[in-house]
LOKEMI-200988 format. One line per 5 residues: number of its first residue (from 1); their letters; for each residue x, y, z of C-alpha. Coordinates in pm, whole numbers, plus 32768, in hexadecimal, padded with zeros to 4 digits. Layout:
residues N
NUM> a> X,Y,Z  ...
end
This chain:
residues 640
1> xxxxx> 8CEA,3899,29E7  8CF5,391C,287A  8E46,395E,28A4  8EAD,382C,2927  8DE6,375D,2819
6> xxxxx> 8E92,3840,2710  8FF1,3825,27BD  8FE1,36A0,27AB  8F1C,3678,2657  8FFE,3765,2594
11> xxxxx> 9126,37CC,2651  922D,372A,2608  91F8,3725,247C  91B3,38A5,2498  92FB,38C1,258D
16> xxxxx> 93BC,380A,243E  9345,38D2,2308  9383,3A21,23C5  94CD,39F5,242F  9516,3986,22BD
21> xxxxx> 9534,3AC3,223A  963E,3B43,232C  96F8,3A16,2302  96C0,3A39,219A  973C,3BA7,21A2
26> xxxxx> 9871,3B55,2281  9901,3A3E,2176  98D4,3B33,2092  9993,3C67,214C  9AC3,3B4C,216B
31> xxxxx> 9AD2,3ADC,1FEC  9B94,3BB6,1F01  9A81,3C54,1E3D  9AC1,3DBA,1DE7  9975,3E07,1E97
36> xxxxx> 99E4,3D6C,1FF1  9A3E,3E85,2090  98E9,3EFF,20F2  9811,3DD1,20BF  96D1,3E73,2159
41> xxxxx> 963E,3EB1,200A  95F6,3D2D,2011  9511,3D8E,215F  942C,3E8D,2077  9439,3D36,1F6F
46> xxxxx> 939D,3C6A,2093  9283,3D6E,20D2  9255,3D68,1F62  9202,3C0A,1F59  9149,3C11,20B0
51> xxxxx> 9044,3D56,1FD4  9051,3C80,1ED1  8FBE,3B3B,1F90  8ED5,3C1F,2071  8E0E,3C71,1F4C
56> xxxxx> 8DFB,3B2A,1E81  8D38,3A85,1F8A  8C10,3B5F,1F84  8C2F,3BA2,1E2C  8C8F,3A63,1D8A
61> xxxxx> 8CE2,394E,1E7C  8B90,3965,1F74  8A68,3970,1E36  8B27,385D,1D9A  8B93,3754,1E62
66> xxxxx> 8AFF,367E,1FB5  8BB1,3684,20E8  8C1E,3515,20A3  8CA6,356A,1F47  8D3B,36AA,1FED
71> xxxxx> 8DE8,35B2,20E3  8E99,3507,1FE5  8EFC,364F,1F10  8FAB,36C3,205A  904D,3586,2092
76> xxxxx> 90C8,3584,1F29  9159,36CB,1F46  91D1,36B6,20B4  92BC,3580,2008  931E,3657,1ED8
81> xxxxx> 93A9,374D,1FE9  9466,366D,20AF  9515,35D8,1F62  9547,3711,1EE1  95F3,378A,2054
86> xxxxx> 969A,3658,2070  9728,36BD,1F11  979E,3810,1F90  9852,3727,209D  9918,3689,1FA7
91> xxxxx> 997C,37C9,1EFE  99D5,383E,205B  9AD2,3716,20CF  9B38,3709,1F51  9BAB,3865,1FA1
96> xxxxx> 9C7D,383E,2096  9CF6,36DE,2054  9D65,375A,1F09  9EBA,36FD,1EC0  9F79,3848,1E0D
101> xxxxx> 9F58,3848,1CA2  9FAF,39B3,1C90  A108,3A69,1CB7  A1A7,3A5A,1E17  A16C,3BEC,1E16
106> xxxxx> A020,3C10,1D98  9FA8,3AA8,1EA6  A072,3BA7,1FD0  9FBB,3CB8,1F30  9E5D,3C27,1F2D
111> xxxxx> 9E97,3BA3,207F  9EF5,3CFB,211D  9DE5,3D78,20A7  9CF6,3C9B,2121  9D76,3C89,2281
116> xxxxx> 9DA4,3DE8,225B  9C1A,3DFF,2237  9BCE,3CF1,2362  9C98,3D8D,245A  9BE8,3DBB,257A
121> xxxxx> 9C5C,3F38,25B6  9BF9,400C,26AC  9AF3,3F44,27B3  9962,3FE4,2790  9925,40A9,28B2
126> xxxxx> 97DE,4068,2978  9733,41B2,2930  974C,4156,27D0  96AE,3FF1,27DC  95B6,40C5,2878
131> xxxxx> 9567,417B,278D  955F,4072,26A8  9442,3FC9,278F  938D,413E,2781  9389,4156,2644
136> xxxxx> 92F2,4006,25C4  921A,3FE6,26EE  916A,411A,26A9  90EA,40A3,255A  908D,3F49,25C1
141> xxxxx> 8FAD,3FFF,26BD  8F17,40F4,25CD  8ED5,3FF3,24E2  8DE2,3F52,25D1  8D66,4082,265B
146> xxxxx> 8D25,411A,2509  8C60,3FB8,24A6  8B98,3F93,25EA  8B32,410A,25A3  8ADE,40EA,2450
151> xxxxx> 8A0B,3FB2,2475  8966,4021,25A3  8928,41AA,256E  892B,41C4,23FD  8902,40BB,2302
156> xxxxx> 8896,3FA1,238E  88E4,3E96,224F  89AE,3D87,2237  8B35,3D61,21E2  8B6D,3EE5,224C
161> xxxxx> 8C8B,3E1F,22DF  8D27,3DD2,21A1  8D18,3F40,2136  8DE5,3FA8,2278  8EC8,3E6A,2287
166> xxxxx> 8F28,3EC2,2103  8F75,400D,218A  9047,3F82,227E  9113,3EB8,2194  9128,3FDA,209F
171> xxxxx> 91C3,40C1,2194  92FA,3FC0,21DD  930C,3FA2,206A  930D,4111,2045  940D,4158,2167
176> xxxxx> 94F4,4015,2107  94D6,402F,1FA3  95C4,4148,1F51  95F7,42B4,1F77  95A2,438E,20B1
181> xxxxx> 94AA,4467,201A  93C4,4421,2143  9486,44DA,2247  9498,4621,218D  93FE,4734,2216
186> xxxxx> 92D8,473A,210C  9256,45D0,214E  9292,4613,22CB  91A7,4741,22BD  9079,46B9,220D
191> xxxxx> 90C8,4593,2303  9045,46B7,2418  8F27,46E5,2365  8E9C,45EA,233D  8EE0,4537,2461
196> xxxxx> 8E76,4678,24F5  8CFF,4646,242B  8CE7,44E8,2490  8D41,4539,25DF  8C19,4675,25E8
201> xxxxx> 8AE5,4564,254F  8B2F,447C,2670  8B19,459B,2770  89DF,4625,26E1  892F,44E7,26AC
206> xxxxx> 8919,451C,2514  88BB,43DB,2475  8834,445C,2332  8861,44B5,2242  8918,4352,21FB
211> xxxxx> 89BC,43B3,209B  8A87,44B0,216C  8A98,4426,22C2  8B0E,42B7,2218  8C10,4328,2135
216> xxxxx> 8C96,4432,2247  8CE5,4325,2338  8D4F,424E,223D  8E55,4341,219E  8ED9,43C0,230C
221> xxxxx> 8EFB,4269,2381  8FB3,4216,224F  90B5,4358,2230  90B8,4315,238E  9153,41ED,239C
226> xxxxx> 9220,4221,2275  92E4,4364,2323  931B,424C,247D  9399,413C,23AF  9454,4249,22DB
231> xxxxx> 94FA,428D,2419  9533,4134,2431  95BA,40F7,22DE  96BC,4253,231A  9751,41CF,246A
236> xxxxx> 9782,4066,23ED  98F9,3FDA,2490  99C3,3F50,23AE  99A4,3DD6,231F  9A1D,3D3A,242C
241> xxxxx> 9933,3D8E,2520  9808,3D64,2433  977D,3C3A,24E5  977F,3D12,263E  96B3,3E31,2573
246> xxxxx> 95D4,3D5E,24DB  959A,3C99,2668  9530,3E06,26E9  9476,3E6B,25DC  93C0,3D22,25FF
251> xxxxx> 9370,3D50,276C  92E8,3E96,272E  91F5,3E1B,2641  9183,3D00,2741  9182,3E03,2865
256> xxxxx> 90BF,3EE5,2775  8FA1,3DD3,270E  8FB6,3D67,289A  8F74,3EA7,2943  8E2E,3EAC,2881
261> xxxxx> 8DB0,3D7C,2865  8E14,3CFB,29E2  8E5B,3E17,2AB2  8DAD,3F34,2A37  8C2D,3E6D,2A6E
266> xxxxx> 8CA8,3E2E,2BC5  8CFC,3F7F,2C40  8C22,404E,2B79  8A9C,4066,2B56  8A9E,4113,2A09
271> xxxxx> 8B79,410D,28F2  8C7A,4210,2914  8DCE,4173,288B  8D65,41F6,2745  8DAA,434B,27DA
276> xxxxx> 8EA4,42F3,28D5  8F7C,4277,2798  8EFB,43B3,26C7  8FDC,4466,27C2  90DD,4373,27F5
281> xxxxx> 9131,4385,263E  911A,4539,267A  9217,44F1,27AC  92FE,43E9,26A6  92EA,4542,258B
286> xxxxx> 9475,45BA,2512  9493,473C,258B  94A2,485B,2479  9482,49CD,24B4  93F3,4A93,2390
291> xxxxx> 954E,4AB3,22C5  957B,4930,231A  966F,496F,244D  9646,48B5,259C  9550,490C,269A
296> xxxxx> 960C,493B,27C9  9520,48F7,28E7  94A3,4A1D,2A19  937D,4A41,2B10  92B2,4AB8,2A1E
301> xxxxx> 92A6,493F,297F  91DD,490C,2AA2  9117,4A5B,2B14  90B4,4A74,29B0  8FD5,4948,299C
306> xxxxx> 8F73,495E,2B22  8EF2,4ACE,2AA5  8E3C,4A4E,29A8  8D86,495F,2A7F  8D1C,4A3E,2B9F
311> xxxxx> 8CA0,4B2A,2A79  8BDA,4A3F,29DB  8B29,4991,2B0B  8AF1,4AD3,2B86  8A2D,4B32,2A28
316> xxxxx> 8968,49D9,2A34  88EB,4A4C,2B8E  887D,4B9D,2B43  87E0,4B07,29E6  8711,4A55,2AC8
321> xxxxx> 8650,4B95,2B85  8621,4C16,2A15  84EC,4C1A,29E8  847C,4B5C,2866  8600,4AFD,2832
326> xxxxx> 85BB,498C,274A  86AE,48B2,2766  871D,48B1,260C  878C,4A44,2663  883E,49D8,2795
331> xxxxx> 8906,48DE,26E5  8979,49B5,25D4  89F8,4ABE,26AB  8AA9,49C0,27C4  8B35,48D2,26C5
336> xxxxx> 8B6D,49BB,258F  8C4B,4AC5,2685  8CD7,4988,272C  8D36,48ED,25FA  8DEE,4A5B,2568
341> xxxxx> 8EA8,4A50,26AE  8F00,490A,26AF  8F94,4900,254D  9080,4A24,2582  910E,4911,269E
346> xxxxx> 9165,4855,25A8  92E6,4899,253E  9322,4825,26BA  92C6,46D1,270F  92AD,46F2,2899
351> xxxxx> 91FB,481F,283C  90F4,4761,2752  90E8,4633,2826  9070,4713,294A  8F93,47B7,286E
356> xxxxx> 8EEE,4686,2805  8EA8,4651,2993  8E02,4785,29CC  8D03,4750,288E  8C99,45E3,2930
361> xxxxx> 8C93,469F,2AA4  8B95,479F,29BD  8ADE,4677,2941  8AA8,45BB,2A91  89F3,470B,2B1B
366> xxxxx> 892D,474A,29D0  87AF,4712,29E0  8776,4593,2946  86A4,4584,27F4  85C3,4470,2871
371> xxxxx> 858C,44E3,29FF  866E,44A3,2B1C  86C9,432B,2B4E  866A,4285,2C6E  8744,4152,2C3D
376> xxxxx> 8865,40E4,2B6F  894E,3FA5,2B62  89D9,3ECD,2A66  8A25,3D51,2A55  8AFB,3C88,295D
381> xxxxx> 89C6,3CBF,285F  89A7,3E1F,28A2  8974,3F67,2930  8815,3FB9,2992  8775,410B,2A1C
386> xxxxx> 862B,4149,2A8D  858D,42BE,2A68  8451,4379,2AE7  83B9,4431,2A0C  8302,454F,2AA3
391> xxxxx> 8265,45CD,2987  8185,449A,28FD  819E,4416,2A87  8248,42BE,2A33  8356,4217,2A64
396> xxxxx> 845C,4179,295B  855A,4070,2958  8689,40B4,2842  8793,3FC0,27BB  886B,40DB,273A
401> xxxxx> 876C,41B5,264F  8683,4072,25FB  854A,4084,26ED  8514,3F23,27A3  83CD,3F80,284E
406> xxxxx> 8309,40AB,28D9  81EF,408D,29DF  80EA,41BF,2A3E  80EB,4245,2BC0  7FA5,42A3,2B6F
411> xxxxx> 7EF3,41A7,2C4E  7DDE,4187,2B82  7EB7,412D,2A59  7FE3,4084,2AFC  7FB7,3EF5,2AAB
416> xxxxx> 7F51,3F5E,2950  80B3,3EF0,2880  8134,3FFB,279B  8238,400F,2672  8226,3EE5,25BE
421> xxxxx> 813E,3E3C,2688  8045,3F20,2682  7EA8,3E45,2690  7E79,3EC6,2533  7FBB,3E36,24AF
426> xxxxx> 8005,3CEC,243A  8088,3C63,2571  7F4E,3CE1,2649  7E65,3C36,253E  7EE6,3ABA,254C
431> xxxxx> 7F45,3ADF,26C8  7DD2,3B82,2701  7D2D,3A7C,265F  7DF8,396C,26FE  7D9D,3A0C,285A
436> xxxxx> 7C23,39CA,27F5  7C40,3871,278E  7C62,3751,2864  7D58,3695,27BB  7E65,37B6,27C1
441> xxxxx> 7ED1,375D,292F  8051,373C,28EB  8115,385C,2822  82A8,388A,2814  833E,39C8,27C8
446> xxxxx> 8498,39E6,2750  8513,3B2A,2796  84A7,3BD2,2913  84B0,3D34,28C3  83C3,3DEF,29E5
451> xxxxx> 82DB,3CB8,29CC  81DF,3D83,2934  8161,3C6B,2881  8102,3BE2,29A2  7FE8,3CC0,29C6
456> xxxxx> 7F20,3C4D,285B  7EDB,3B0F,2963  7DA3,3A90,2A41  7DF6,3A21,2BA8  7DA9,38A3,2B19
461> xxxxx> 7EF3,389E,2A63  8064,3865,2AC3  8171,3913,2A21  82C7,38BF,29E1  83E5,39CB,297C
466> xxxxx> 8507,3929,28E3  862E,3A61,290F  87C2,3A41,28EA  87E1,3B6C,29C9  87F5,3B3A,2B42
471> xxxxx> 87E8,3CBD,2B79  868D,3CEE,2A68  85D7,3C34,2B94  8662,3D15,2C95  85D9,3E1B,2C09
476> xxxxx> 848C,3D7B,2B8A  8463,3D2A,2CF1  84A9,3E53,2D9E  8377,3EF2,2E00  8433,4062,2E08
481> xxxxx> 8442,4030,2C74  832F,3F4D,2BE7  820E,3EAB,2C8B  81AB,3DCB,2B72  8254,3CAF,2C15
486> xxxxx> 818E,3CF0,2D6D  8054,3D34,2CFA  7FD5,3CA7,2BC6  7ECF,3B8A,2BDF  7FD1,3A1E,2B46
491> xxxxx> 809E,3981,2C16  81E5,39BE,2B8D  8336,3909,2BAC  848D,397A,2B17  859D,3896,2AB0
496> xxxxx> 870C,3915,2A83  87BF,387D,296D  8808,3895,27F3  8678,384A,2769  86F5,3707,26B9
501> xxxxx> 87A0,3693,27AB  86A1,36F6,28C6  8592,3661,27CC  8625,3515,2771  85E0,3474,28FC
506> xxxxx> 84A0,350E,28DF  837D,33DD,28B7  82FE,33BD,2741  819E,344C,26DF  81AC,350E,2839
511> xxxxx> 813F,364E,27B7  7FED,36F9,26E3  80B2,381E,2670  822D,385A,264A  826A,39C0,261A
516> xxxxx> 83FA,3A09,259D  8440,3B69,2609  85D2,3B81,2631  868B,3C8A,25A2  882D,3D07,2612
521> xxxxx> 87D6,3E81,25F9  86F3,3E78,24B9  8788,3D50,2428  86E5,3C01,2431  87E7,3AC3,247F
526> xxxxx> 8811,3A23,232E  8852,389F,23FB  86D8,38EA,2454  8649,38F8,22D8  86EC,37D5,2243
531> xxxxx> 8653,3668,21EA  86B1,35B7,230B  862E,36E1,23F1  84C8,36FC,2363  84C0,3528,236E
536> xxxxx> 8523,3569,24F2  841B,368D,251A  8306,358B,2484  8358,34AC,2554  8301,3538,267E
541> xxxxx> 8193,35A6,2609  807A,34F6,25F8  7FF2,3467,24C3  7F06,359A,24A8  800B,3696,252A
546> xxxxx> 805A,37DE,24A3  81B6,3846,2464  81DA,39D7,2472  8328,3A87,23F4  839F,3BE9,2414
551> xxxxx> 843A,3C5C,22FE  8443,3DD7,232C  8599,3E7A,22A2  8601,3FAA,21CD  870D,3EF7,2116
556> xxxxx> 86A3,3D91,20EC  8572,3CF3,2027  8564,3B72,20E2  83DE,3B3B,2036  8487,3A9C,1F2D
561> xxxxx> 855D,39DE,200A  8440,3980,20AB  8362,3927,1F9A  846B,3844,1F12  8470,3775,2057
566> xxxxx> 8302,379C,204F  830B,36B6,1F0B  8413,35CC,1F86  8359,3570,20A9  8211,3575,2026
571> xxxxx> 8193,3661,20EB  8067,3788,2098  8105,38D4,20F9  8073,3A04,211D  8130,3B61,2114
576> xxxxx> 8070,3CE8,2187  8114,3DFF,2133  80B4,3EDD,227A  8167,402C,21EC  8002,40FB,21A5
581> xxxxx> 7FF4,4180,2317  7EBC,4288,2364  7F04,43D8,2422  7E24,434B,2554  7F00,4229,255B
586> xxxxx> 803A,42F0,252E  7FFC,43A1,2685  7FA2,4269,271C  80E2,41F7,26C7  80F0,40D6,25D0
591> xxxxx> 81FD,40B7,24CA  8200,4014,2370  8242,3EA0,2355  8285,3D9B,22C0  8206,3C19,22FD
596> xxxxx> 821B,3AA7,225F  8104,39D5,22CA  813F,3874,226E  8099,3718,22CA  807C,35B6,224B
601> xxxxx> 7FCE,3578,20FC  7E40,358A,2151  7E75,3620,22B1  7E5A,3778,224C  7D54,3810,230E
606> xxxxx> 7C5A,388D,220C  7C08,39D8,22F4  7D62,3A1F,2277  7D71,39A6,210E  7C1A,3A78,20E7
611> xxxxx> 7CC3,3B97,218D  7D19,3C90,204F  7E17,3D26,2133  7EE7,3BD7,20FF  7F85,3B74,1FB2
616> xxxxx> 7FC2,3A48,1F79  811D,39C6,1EEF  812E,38C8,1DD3  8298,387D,1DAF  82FC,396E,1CA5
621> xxxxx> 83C1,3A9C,1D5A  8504,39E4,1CDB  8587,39BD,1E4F  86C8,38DA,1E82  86B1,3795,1F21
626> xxxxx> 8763,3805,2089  8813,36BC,2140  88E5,36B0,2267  89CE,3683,2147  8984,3788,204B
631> xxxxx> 88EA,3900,206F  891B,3A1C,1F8F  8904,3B58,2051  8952,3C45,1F03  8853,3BAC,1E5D
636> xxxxx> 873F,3C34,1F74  87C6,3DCB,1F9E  870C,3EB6,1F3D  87D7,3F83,1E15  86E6,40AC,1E00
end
C-alpha cells in the first residue's frame, strides 16, 4: 500500500529528475567539449549536489521553513531546473544545427572526432551488465542494512539516515570524481579490515561501546561502497553506451533498496541482509596476493574456511562443558582466532567471502547474551525477538537492543508490569490511581507493547490499545510469551492502525486517561508530538481527563517540546524524572523513565500537583512550537 501511494503521489516527477542527469550527461558526451570523451565526471557532479541538498534540509531548510513554505521553495526550484535543462536543450540542437563557421578541415575534423567517440564499438556482453547490477546493488543493500542496524542495535537517534545516505553519495563522488586510488591494493586492504570488524560486532552481538561500534560501521560501509562503485567507475563503456550503464546501475540500486525493504521482511524473521550483504561486498573484493599478483583460485579457497568452521563450532561446544568459562572468555577466543584466520583470507575474495560464512555459521551456534529466544519475526515495522531469561526467571520482548517489555514467570510476581511500567514509576502512579477512582472507566493507550499497562487496571475499567503493528498483538496475545493480555483484570480491546488515524473515528470525550506510549525501536514518531496531534488527543478525553506521554530516549529531550505545546494549548503539564531507581527495585526489574502528565487548565488532580515527585512545567524550557507543518528535530538531540 505504501508503495503504491508513493508510486502514484511521486512517481512520475521522481521518474523525470532522475533520468535528467543521464540525459544531461549524454548531450554532453556528443558536444565538442574537450572533456567529452569521458563525461562521467559530471555523474560524481550530480552526487555532489544530491550531498549537498541531503544536508541542507536538516540543517538549514527543516528549522527554518513550514512545510507549506517548503512547498513553494521546491516548486521554485523544480522550475529553475527545468529552464535551466531546457537551456542545455538549446545548446544541444544549437550544436548540431550549427551551420560551419570553421574551416572545411577542422568542421571534418571535429566531426570525426565526435562520431569517433559515439560509436557504438564493440556490443557489452551480459556478464558485464552483470556485474554492473552486482556492483551497485550491493551498496544500495548495505546502505539499508547498515541504517536499519544502526538505528535499531546501536544508536537509536534520529537522521542516522542522513549520516549513511551522505556516505552513500560520497562514495560515487569519490569513485566518479577522478583518479583510481580506491582500487589499489592499500585502500583494498584496510577495506578487509574493517569490513572484517564490522562484520565480527554483528556476530558477537557488540553494541557498545557506540563511539567505536558507530564510526566502525560507518567507515566500512562507506570504503565499502566506495571500492564497488570504484569498480563501477573503472569498467565504465565508452560514451555511447552511458545511458545503458547508468540503466543497470540504476536497477541495482532499486533491487538493492527492494530486497530489504520488500523481500527481505517477508522471508526472514530477523534481520540478516546486513550480513548477507557484509558477505556479498567481501565476495565483490579485487584479488591481490601479497606482492599484488593475482590470486589464482584451488580447493583450498574452500577447505580453508570449511576448516575453520568445523574448528570453531567444535571449540564453542567443548567451551560449553568448561566448567566457569564467562562468556566474555568464550568470545574472545572464538571470534579473536576467527577473526586472525579470517583476515589472512583476505587477498582472495572467494576465500574471504567463505570466510565471512563460517564466522555467521560460528555466531548462529554461540550462546545468546540475553537467553535463548523463544520467538522471532519481523513485520514492515520491525523485527521482534522474545528471550527467556533463566537467570532473573523472566521473560523479555526486544525491538533490536531496545527492551519493549519484560514480564516475571514467577507466579507470584507475573501480572506485576516491569521496565518502564514498573507500580512505582510514573505510569503505575496515574494508571493506579485511575483504577481506584470511579470516573477513570475509559483509558487509550497508544503504543501495545506486552500490554503491561494493562495490569495498573481494576476489573471496572475497559481498555483500549491503539498499535500500528499487526504482529505486536500476536505476540501480546500469545499466551506462550506474555499473559498480560489474558489475565489482567480491564477489558481490553486493540485497534490496528496509525494512532491518528485509528483515533480520529474514535467518539469525542470517550476516554478518562489517554496514555501515548509509541516508540519505532527507541524513537518516538515525531507526526505524534506536533500541534494538531496533542488538539486530536484532547479531544477524545473527557473534560477532566489526563493525558500521559512517554518521553523516555537517550538522544532526544521532547520536555521542552512538550512544555511549549503545554503553553499553546493552555494546558497544566506535569513532567517526573523516574531515573533515581533503588537496588530492590533494580532486581524487581523497573527501569528509569521518563513521563509528561498534562490536562486542561484547573483539571489537574491535586494528589498529583502535591506530589513532590512531579514538577511542574511553566513554559520556559524554550521548546519549539511543533506543527504538522514545522518540527525541528536538531534542536531536541542530546549533544553531550
Amino acid at each position: 500500500m505504501v508503495l503504491g501511494v508513493l508510486a502514484i503521489a511521486i512517481g512520475f516527477p521522481f521518474f523525470i529528475i532522475a533520468a535528467g542527469a543521464p540525459v544531461l550527461q549524454n548531450w554532453f558526451a556528443q558536444s565538442r567539449h574537450r572533456a567529452a570523451r569521458d563525461p562521467y565526471f559530471l555523474y560524481a557532479a550530480s552526487n555532489g549536489g544530491s550531498l549537498a541538498g541531503l544536508l541542507a534540509y536538516p540543517i538549514l531548510v527543516e528549522p527554518n521553513l513550514t512545510l507549506p513554505q517548503q512547498s513553494r521553495f521546491w516548486f521554485y526550484g523544480y522550475l529553475g531546473l527545468t529552464l535551466l535543462v531546457g537551456l542545455c536543450a538549446l545548446v544541444y540542437l544549437r550544436a548540431l544545427t550549427r551551420p560551419a563557421i570553421d574551416t572545411a578541415d577542422s568542421k571534418a575534423g571535429s566531426q570525426a572526432d565526435t562520431e569517433s567517440r559515439l560509436e557504438d564499438g564493440p556490443p557489452i556482453a551480459w556478464p558485464r551488465r552483470l556485474r554492473w547490477l552486482f556492483w551497485s546493488l550491493v551498496p544500495s543493500s548495505l546502505l539499508c542494512g547498515v541504517t536499519t542496524y544502526i538505528t535499531t542495535d546501536v544508536v537509536s537517534a534520529p537522521l542516522i539516515w542522513v549520516i549513511t545516505l551522505a556516505a552513500y553519495l560520497l562514495s560515487f563522488i569519490c569513485a566518479f570524481g577522478g583518479g583510481a586510488w580506491m582500487l589499489s591494493p592499500f585502500f583494498v586492504r584496510r577495506q578487509a579490515f574493517l569490513l572484517l570488524g564490522a562484520a565480527l560486532t554483528v556476530a558477537m552481538g557488540a553494541t557498545s561501546p557506540v563511539y567505536i561500534v558507530l564510526p566502525l560501521h560507518l567507515i566500512a560501509f562507506f570504503v565499502t561502497a566506495t571500492l564497488c562503485h570504484g569498480r563501477l567507475a573503472q569498467d565504465r563503456p565508452p560514451p555511447a553506451h552511458l545511458t545503458n550503464f547508468y540503466l543497470w546501475i540504476s536497477l541495482g540500486g532499486v533491487l538493492g533498496g527492494m530486497f530489504n525493504a520488500v523481500l527481505a521482511p517477508q522471508i526472514f524473521t530477523s534481520v540478516v541482509e546486513y550480513p548477507l550483504m557484509m558477505v556479498a561486498a567481501a565476495f565483490s573484493r579485487p584479488s591481490f596476493t601479497a606482492d599484488d599478483g593475482r590470486v589464482r583460485r584451488n580447493k583450498m579457497d574452500w577447505l580453508l574456511p570449511v576448516l575453520l568452521l568445523i574448528v570453531m563450532v567444535g571449540l564453542v561446544e567443548i567451551a560449553r562443558l568448561v566448567p566457569g568459562m564467562s562468556r566474555a572468555n568464550l568470545q574472545l577466543i572464538v571470534f579473536g582466532v576467527s577473526a586472525i584466520v579470517c583476515l589472512s583470507f583476505a587477498p582472495g575474495p572467494l576465500r574471504f567471502g567463505l570466510g565471512f560464512v563460517a564466522l555467521y555459521a560460528v555466531a548462529a551456534v554461540f550462546p545468546p547474551l540475553f537467553g535463548a529466544a523463544i520467538f522471532s519475526d519481523r513485520s514492515f515495522f520491525g523485527a521482534y525477538r522474545v528471550t527467556q531469561d533463566a537467570a532473573r526467571h523472566r521473560r523479555l520482548l526486544f525491538h533490536g537492543t531496545t527492551i519493549h517489555g519484560a514480564q516475571n514467570l514467577d507466579p507470584d510476581n507475573r501480572l506485576h508490569p516491569l521496565t518502564y511500567y514498573h507500580r512505582s514509576g510514573p505510569a503505575g502512579q496515574v494508571l493506579r490511581a485511575g483504577a481506584q477512582s470511579d470516573a477513570a472507566n475509559h483509558v487509550a493507550i497508544v503504543g501495545l507493547g506486552t500490554g503491561a499497562l494493562a495490569c495498573h487496571g481494576a476489573a471496572s475499567q475497559h481498555f483500549t490499545f491503539y498499535e500500528i503493528d499487526p504482529l505486536m498483538e500476536r505476540v501480546a496475545r500469545d499466551p506462550r510469551l506474555f499473559t498480560y493480555m489474558r489475565d489482567c483484570s480491564p477489558r481490553i480491546d486493540v485497534v490496528i492502525g496509525d494512532a491518528r488515524l485509528m483515533l480520529a473515528k474514535a467518539p469525542d470525550r470517550s476516554y478518562d486517561i489517554l496514555v501515548l506510549d509509541a516508540f519505532s525501536s527507541d524513537v518516538i514518531p515525531m507526526h505524534l508530538l506536533t500541534r494538531q496531534a496533542l488538539e486530536l488527543y484532547l479531544s477524545k478525553t473527557a473534560m477532566d481527563g489526563l493525558l500521559l506521554i512517554h518521553i523516555s530516549n537517550r538522544y532526544m529531550d521532547l520536555a521542552p517540546v512538550l512544555d511549549r505545546l503545554a503553553k499553546q494549548l493552555q494546558l497544566t503539564a506535569l513532567l517526573q524524572d523516574d531515573v533515581e531507581v533503588s537496588a530492590e527495585e533494580t532486581a524487581e526489574g523497573k527501569n528509569p523513565s521518563r513521563w509528561v502528565l498534562l490536562a486542561r487548565a484547573g483539571q489537574m488532580p491535586k494528589r498529583l500537583t502535591d506530589d513532590p515527585r512531579w514538577r511542574l512545567l511553566h513554559g520556559q524550557l524554550g521548546g519549539d512550537l511543533w506543527t504538522d507543518e514545522f518540527s525541528d528535530v536538531l534542536n531536541v538531540l542530546r549533544w553531550r
